[in-house]
N, C-alpha and C positions, 0 to 999 in steps of 0.2 A: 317265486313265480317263474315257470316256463318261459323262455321269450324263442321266438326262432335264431339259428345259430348267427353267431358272427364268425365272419369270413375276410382277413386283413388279407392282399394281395398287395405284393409288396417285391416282382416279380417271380415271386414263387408263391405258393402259397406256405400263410406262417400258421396257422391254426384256426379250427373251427370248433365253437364251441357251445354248449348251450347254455346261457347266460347265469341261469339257475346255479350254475359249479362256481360260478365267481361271489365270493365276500370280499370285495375289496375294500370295501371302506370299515368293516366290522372292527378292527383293531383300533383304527384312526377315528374314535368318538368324544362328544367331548360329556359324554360320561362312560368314564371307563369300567370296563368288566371287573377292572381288581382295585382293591384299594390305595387311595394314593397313600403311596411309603415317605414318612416325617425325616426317614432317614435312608434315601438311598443309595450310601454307601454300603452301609451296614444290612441293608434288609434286599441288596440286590447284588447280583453279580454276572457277568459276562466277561467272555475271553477279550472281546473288542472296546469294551470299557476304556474312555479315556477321561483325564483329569487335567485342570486347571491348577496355576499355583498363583499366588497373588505374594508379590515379598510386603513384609512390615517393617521389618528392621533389624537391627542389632538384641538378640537377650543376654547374649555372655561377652564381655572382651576383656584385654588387661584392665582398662579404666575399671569398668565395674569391680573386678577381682581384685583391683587395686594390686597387681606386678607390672615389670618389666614388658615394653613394649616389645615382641619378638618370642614370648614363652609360648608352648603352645598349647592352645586352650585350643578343646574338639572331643570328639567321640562321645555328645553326648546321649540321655535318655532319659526320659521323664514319663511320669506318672501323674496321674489325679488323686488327690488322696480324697478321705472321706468328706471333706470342709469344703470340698470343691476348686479348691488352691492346685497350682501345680509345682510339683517340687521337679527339679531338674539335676542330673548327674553328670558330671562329667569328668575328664582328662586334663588334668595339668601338669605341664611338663617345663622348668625350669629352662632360660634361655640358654643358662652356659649349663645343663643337663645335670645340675649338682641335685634336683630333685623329684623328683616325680609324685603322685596321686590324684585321687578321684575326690573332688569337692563334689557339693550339692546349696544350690541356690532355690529362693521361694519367691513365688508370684500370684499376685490376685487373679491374673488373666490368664497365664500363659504368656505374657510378652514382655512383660518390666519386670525384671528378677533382682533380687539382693541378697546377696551369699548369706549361708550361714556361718557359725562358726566351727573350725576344725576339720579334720578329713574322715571321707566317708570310709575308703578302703586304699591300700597302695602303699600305702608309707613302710612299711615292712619289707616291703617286696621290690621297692626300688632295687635295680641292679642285680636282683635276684630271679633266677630260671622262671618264676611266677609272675612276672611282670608281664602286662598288658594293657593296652591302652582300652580298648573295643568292648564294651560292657552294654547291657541290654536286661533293663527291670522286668517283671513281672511278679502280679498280684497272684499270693497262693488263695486257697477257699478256705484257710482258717486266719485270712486279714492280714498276714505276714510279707512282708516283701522279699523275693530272692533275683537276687545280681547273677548274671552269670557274664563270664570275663571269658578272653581268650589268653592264656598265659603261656606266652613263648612255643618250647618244642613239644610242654607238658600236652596241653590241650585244652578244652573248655572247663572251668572250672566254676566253680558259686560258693553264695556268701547269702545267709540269710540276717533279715532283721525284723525284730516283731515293733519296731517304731521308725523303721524306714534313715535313719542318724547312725546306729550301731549295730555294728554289721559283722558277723562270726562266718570266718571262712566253713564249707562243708566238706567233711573227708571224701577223698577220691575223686575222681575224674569223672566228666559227665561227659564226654567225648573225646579221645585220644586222638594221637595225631594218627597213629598207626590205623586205630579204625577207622579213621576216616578215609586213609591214603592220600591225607595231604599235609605239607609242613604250615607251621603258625596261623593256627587259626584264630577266626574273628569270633566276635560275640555270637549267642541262641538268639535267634528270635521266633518267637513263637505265638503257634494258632491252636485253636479245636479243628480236631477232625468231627466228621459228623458222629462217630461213636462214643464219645467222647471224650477219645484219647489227646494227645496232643501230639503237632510237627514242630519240630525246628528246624530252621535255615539258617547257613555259616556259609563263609564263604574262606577261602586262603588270603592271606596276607603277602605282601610284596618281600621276595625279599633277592636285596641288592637292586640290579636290574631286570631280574625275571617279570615279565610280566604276564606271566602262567595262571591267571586268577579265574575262581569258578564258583556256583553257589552249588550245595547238596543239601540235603535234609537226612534228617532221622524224625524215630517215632517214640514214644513214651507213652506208659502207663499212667507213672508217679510220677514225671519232670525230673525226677534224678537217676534212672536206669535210660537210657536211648540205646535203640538196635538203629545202624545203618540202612536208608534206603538207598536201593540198589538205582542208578547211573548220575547224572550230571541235572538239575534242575534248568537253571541258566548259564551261560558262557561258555568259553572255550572247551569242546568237547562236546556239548549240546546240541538235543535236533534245533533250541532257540538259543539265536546268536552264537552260536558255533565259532564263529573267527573273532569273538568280541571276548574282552575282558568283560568279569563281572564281580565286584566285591562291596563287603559292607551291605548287607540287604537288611533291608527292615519289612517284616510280614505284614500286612494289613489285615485284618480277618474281615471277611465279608460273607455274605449268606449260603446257606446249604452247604457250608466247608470250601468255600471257597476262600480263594488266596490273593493279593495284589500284591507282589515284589517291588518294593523301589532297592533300588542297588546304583552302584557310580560304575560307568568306564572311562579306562585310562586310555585303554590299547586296541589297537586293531591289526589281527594279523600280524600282529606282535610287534607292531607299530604305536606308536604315543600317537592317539587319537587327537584332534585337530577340531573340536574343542573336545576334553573330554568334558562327558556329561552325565546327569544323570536320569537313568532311564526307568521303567515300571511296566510289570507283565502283568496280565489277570489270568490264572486259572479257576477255574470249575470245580475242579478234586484236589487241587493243592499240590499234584503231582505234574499233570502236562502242561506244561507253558509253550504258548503258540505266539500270538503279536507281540510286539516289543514298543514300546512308544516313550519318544523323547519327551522328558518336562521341562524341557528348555534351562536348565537349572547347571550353572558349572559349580556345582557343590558336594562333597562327599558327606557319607558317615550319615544318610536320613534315618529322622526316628518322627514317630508320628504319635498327635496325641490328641484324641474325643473328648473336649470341655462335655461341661454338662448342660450347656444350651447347643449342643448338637454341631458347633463348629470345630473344625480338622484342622489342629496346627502341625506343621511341618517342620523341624528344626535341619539345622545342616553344615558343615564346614566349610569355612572360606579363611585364606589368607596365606601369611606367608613371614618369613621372620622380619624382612624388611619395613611392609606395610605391616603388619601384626597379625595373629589369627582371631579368628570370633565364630560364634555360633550364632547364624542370621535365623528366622523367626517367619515365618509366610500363611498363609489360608490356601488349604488344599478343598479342592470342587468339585463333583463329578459333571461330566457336560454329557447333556440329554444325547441317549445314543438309540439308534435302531437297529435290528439285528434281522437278516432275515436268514431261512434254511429252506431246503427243498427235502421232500425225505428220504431220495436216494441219488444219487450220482449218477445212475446210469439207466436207462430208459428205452425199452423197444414197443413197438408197437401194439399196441392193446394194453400198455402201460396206463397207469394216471400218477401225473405228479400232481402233489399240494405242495403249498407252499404257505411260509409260516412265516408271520413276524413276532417280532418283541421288542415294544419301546420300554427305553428307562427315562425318566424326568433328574433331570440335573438337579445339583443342590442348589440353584436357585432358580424360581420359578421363570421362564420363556417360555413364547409364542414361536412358533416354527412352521414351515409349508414341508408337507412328508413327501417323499418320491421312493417310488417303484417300478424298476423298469426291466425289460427282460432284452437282455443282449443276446444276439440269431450268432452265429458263425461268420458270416461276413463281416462282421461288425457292427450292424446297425443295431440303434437300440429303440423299442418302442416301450411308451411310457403307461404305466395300470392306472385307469381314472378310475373315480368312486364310483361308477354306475358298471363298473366289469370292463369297458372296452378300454383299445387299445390305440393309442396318438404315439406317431413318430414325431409328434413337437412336444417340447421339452417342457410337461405341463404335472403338477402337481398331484397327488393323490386328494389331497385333503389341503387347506390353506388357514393359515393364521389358528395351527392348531394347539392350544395349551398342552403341549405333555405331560401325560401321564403313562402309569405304570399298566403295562397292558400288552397281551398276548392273545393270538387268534391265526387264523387262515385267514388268506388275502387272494388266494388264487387255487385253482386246482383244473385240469384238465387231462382227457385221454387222448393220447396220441394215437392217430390213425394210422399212420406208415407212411401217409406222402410228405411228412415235414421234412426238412432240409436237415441232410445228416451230418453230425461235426457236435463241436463245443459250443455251449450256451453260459448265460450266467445271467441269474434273477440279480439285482443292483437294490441298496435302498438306503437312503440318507437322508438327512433333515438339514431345511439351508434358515438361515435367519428370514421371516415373514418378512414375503414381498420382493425378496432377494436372490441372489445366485452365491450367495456368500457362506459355505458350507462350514456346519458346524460338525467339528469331530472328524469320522471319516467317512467312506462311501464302503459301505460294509455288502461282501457279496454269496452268494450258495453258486458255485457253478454245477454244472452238471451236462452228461454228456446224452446224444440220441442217436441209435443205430437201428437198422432196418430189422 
C-alpha cells in the first residue's frame, strides 16, 4: 500500500521515500519463505559463515596406542563407514625415529577409539623418498576407499583399498612437486564441484625454517589425473591472507560447490605467529576465498567428519615430545549468520538501490533480535524498523526472532540527487534476544553515491 513519503532530516537530508519500496521485515518472518535446512552446514553456504567449536577430549594418544610417551601421533583422517562406526587414520612416528607408519583405530561415536591391529600403509616406506606423514581419505562411488599421502620431493601420491585395512599403493603421481611449483607437499582434500568434477587443496610443508606455506587446488575428472589451478587459494601470496602462512587444510563441502577451508598458521610475515592458530575460509565457487576467521583452536592437521545423526566432529593436533602428542576430538557448529548486499556499488541519481538479505540458522536452534542499519558518510547510522522507517536509536528490525533459512529484499530506494555524496554501507547482524551481545559478525554491502 502507498503511504506518503518519509523524510529523515538529520541536518541534511537522508532520503525520501515512498513507503511502498520498503519490505523490511519480509525476510525476518517467523514463517519463512524457504525451507528450514536439518542440515545447514551441508545445505548452505556463505563467504561470511562462521563456526563454533566445542573440544570433548582426547581420541588417539600414546596410552591408547599403547607406546612411548613423546612418539608422534597426528596427521589424522577418518571416515564413516557403511555400519555407521568411524574408522580413523593416522601417523606414528617412533620417539627415537627408528619407525614410522599410518595405524587406524575404530569408534562407535567418533570419540572413544581402540586401534586395530597392524599398519595401514608406511612401513615400506619409512626412510624412503615416499615417506609422508599428511594423508587424507576419500570414499570412491564403487565403495572403495583411496588415501592420498604427500611423499616427500615425489608429490602426492595414493593407495587404494576395497575394505578400507589393506591398502595397494597406485602407479604414478597424482600431483608433482614440479606442477605444482612447490616442494613437500601435504595431503588432497577434496570437494564436488557443481559439474561434477572434483577440487583438491594441498598446501606445502615446512621445511627447515622456511616458513613459506600456501594452500592451491587442482581439478580432476577421475581423482587420479589433476590439471593445476592457476594462483594461490589461501596464504602467503594470496588476495586472502597474503602475509599469513597457511598449511594442512581440510575442504569442507558445502552447498552449490561451495567450499570451507580450515588450515593452521604458524607465521606472519614470516614471523612465528603469537599464537599460531587455526583458521577457516567460506567460498561460493571453491575458488575465491575472501574472510578469514579464527576457530580459536591452537591445533594443526584438522580433518572433519559428518556422523549420521548430523553431528560435525573435528579431529586436530596437539602436543609435543615432552608433554606427548594426541589427536583431540571437538563438535563443530555453524552460528546463525546474516548477510546483507546492495546490488551495485555505485549509484547516481535517478538510480534505485535494493537491498537484500540472507539469514542462515545455526546448527543449533536460537532466538535472536536482527538489525539493519544504513551507515550516511559522516558516520552516523540510522536503524531499518519492520514498518520501513528509519531510527537513529539503536533498535532492532525484528525481536526474539527464531532463525531460519530465508532470503528477500529489505529495502529499496531511488535516489534523487540531493543525498549527501561520499561512502555509505547497509550493516546487519544478529545479537542474542534482548541483548547487545553480538552473535557472529556485523556483515556489511558498502556502496558508494555521486551526483
Amino acid at each position: 500500500m502507498k503511504c506518503s513519503p518519509m523524510v529523515i532530516l538529520a541536518g541534511f537530508l537522508l532520503m525520501s521515500y515512498n513507503r511502498g519500496e520498503s519490505l523490511a521485515g519480509a525476510p525476518f518472518t517467523t514463517t519463512s519463505s524457504t525451507p528450514k535446512t536439518s542440515d545447514p552446514i551441508a545445505d548452505t553456504c556463505s563467504a561470511t559463515d562462521q563456526f563454533t567449536f566445542t573440544d570433548i577430549g582426547v581420541a588417539m594418544d600414546a596410552t591408547i596406542m599403547g607406546v612411548e610417551t613423546g612418539s608422534s601421533i597426528a596427521d589424522s583422517t577418518a571416515v564413516v563407514l557403511p555400519d555407521g562406526r568411524v574408522r580413523m587414520y593416522f601417523q606414528y612416528l617412533a620417539k627415537d625415529r627408528s619407525q614410522g607408519a599410518h595405524y587406524s583405530a575404530i569408534s562407535s561415536d567418533g570419540v572413544t577409539f581402540t586401534m586395530e591391529s597392524g599398519a595401514r600403509l608406511g612401513d615400506p616406506e619409512w626412510m624412503t623418498e615416499e615417506w609422508g606423514p599428511h594423508i587424507k581419505a576419500k570414499w570412491l562411488s564403487d565403495g572403495r576407499l583411496r588415501i592420498y599421502k604427500g611423499a616427500g620431493d615425489t608429490g602426492i601420491i595414493s593407495y587404494v583399498s576395497s575394505d578400507g585395512l589393506a591398502f595397494t599403493k597406485e602407479d604414478g603421481v597424482r600431483i608433482t612437486t614440479n606442477a605444482a611449483g612447490l616442494a613437500r607437499l601435504s595431503h588432497l582434500t577434496i570437494t564436488t564441484t557443481l559439474d561434477g568434477n572434483y577440487r583438491g587443496y594441498f598446501s606445502n610443508m615446512p621445511q627447515g625454517s622456511d616458513s613459506y606455506r600456501l594452500v592451491k587446488s587442482a581439478t580432476s575428472a577421475d581423482l587420479l589425473t589433476w590439471t593445476m589451478d592457476s594462483g594461490v587459494r589461501i596464504g602467503e601470496g594470496s588476495v586472502t591472507f597474503p602475509d599469513d602462512s597457511a598449511e594442512q587444510p581440510h575442504a569442507l563441502q558445502r552447498a552449490g560447490g561451495g567450499v570451507t577451508l580450515f588450515f593452521y598458521r604458524t607465521h606472519y610475515k614470516g614471523e612465528i605467529a603469537v599464537p599460531p592458530l587455526a583458521y577457516y575460509s567460506t567460498s561460493t565457487d571453491g575458488v575465491t576465498f575472501t574472510n578469514v576467521y579464527s576457530l580459536g583452536l591452537d591445533g594443526n592437521g584438522p580433518d572433519i567428519v559428518r556422523l549420521n545423526d548430523g553431528t560435525y566432529l573435528l579431529y586436530y593436533d596437539v602436543g609435543n615430545e615432552t608433554q606427548g602428542f594426541s589427536i583431540r576430538v571437538g563438535k563443530l557448529g555453524l552460528t546463525p549468520s546474516v548477510a546483507i548486499t546492495a546490488d551495485h556499488s555505485t549509484y547516481r541519481a535517478g538510480d534505485r538501490i535494493v537491498v537484500t538479505v540472507a539469514t542462515v540458522p545455526g546448527s543449533s536452534s536460537v532466538t535472536v533480535d536482527a538489525y539493519a542499519a544504513i551507515q550516511l558518510p559522516d558516520g552516523r547510522l540510522f536503524f531499518l524498523q519492520g514498518d520501513g522507517s528509519l531510527t537513529g536509536a539503536t533498535q532492532p528490525i525484528i525481536r526474539s526472532w527464531p532463525v531460519d533459512s530465508s532470503t528477500g529484499q529489505i529495502f529499496s530506494y531511488t535516489f534523487g540527487g540531493g543525498e549527501p555524496v561520499g561512502n555509505y554501507a547497509w550493516l546487519a547482524a544478529f545479537t542474542e534476544a534482548g541483548t547487545l551481545n553480538l552473535i557472529g559478525s556485523i556483515n556489511s554491502a558498502p556502496f558508494s553515491f555521486t551526483p
